[in-house]
C-alpha positions in Angstrom: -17.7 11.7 33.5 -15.1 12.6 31.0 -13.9 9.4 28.9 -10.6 8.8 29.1 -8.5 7.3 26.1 -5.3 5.9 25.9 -2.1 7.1 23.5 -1.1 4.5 21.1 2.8 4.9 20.3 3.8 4.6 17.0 6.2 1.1 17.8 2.7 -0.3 19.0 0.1 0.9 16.1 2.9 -0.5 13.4 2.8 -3.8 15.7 -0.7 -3.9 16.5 -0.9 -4.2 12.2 1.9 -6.4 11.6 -0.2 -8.9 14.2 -3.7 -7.6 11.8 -1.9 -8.8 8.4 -0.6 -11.7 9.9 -3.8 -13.1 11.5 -5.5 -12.2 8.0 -2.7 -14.4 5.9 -3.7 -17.3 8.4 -7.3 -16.9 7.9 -6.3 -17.3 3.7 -4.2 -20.0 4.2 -6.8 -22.0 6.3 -5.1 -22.0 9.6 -7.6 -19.8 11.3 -11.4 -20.2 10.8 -12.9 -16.9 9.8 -16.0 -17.0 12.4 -13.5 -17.5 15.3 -11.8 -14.3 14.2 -14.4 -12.5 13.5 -15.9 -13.2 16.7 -12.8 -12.4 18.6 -12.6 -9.2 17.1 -16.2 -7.8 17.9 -15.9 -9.1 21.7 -12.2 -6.8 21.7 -14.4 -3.9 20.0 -17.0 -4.4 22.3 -14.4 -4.8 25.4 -15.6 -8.3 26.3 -12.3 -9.9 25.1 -10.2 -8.8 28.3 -12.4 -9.5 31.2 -9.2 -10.1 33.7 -6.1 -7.5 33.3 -3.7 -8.0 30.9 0.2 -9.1 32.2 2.4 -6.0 31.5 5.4 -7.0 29.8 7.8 -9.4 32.0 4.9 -9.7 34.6 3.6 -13.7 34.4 0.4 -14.4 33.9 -1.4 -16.6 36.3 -4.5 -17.8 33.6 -4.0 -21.4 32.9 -2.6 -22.1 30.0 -4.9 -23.2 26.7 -4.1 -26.8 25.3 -4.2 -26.7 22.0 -4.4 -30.2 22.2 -7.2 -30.5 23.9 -9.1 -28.0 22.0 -8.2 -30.0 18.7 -9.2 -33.0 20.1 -12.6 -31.4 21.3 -13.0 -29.4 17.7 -13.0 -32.5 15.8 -14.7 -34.8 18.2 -17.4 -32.0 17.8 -17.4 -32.5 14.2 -18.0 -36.3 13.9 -20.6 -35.7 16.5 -22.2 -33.3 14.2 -22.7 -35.9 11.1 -24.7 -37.9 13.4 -21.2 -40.0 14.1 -20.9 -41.6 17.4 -16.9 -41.2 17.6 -14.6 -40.0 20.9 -11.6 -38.6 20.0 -8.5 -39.6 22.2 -5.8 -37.1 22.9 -3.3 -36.4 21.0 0.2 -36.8 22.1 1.9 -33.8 21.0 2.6 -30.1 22.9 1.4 -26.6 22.2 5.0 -25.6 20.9 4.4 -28.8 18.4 1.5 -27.9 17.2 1.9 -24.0 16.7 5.3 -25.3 14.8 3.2 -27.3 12.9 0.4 -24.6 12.0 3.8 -22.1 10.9 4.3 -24.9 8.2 0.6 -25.2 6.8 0.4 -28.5 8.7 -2.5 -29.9 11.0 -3.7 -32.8 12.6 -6.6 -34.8 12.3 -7.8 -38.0 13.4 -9.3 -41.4 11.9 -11.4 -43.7 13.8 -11.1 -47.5 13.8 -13.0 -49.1 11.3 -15.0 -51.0 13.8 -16.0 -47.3 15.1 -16.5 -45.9 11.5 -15.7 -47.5 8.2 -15.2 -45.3 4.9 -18.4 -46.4 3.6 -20.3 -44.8 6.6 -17.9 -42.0 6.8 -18.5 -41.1 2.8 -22.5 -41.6 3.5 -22.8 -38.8 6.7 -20.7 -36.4 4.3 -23.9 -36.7 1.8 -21.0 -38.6 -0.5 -22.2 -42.4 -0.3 -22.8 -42.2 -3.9 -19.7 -41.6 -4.6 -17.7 -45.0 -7.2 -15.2 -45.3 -4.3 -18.6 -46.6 -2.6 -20.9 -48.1 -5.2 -19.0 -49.5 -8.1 -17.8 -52.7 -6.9 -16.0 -53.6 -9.8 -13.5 -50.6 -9.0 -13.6 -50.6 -5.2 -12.1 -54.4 -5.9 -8.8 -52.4 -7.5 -8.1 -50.3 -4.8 -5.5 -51.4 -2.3 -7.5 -50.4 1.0 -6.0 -49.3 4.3 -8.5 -48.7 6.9 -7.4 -48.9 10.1 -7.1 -51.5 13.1 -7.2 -48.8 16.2 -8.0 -45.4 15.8 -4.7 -42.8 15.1 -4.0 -39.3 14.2 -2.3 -37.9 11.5 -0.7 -34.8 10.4 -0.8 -33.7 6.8 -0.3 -30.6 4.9 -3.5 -28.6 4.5 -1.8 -25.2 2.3 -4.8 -24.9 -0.1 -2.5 -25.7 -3.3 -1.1 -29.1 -3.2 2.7 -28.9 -2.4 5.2 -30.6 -4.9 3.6 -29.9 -8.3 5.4 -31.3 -11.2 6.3 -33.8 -9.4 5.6 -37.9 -11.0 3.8 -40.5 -8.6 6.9 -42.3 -8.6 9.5 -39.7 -7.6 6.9 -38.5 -4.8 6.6 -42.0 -3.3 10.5 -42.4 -3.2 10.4 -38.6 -1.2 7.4 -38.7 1.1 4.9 -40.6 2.7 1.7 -39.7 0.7 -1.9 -39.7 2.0 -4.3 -42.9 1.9 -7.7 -42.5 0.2 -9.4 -42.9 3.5 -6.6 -40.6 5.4 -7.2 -37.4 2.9 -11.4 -37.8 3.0 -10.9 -37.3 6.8 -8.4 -34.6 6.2 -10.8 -33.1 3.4 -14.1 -33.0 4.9 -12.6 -32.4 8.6 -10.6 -29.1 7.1 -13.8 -27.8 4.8 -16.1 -27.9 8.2 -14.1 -26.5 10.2 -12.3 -23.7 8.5 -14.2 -23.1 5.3 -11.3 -23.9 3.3 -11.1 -26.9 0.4 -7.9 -28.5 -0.3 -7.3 -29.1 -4.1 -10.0 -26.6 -6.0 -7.0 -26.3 -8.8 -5.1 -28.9 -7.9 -5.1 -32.8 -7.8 -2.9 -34.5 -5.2 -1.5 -38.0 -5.5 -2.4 -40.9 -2.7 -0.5 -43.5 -2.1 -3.3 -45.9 -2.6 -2.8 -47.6 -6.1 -5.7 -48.3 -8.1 -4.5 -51.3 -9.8 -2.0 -50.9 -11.7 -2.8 -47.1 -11.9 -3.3 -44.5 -9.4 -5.7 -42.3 -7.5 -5.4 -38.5 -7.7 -8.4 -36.3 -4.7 -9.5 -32.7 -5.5 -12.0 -30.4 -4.7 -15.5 -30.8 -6.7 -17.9 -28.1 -6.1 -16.6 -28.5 -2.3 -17.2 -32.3 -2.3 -14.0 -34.6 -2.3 -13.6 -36.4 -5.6 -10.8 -39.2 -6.8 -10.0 -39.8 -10.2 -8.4 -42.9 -11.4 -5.8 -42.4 -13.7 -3.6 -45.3 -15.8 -0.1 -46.6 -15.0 1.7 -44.3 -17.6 0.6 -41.5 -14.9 3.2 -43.0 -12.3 6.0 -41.7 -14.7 4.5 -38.2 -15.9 4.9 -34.7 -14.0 2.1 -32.5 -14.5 1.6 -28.9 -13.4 -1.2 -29.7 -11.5 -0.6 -32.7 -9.9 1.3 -33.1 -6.7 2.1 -34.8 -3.0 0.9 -33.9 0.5 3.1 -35.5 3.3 1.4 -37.6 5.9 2.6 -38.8 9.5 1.3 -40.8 12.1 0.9 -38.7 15.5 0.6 -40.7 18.6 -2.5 -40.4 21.4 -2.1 -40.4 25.0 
């Protein structure tokens, strides 16, 4: 049987790579994991991807359409399940327009259990962290102004791997945005690493809004392990090329 192969016009090729460099600058920036690509790629190549027929243009299609908030909900569900945690992940309240807006501005969500479901403590020990001072030295721990949380909650942060807002003091970012809690940017961190392969902070150090005394905390990547340093109260003042603020807000469940 002679095989049969389809002209591809020039308007389409030059599309087909706009959509190529675009999925690639998502995979960078961490907003697409690299084995779901991948893996969607080899099924097209391998003409597995398009089982039913594709809509022409203007023609509707009659597939249902994917939640992306049910598919969070499930990814990160599947995730706590995976460290041996024993956590159900509600629904979050928020549309697929939402959350693709979201994703165009290097934002996600992610969700924190209550800490009669999971405290920090048992979080930081299924990571392979429970070493870690914000554990073990009690002396410190006593400093830190804690916020775990009554009822379990999303939250959507900024996950661009370089922290926003560089240059910016403690002070100045407190008075502009609502910055991250120690336990809210673990979740974020660990969550974000397992899922896409991508650390937040490897060069950079972002502010929490947890103080440590009369100082403050700054997270960063370690070796891809979370770390927090504690830094004096002259810090609150100081910019520093290195340091900056992710903005954090609550997202409601259904």
């Amino acid at each position: 049987m002679e095989e049969r192969t389809t002209a591809v016009s020039t308007p389409d090729e030059l599309s087909l790579w706009h959509l190529c460099v675009g999925i690639i600058t998502k995979v960078r920036s961490g907003q697409l994991g690299f084995d779901q690509v991948r893996d969607g790629l080899v099924a097209i190549s391998e003409g597995r991807a398009f089982a039913d027929p594709i809509p022409q243009r203007g023609e509707k299609s009659h597939q249902p359409k994917h939640n992306l908030a049910e598919a969070r909900r499930a990814e990160i569900e599947a995730w706590y399940r995976g460290k041996g945690l024993n956590v159900a992940v509600p629904m979050p309240d928020v549309s697929n327009r939402q959350l693709k807006a979201w994703a165009e501005l290097g934002k996600a969500i992610f969700f924190i259990p209550a800490k009669s479901v999971l405290t920090y403590e048992q979080f930081m020990t299924a990571v392979a962290q429970g070493n870690h001072w914000t554990v073990t030295d009690q002396a410190a721990r006593a400093k830190i102004g804690w916020e775990p949380v009554e009822t379990g909650r999303w939250f959507l942060l900024e996950v661009a791997p370089v922290c926003p807002r560089l240059k910016t003091s403690w002070n100045n970012l407190t008075a502009q945005i609502r910055l991250p809690s120690l336990e809210e940017y673990t979740v974020a961190y660990w969550i974000h690493k397992g899922l896409t392969r991508v650390c937040l902070d490897v060069n950079t150090w972002c502010w929490l809004r947890t103080r440590f005394g009369l100082g403050v905390l700054n997270a960063y990547d370690d070796g891809g392990r979370v770390d927090v340093f504690r830094d004096d109260s002259v810090a609150l003042l100081i910019p520093c090329g290195h340091e900056g603020g992710r903005a954090v807000e609550v997202v409601r469940s259904m």
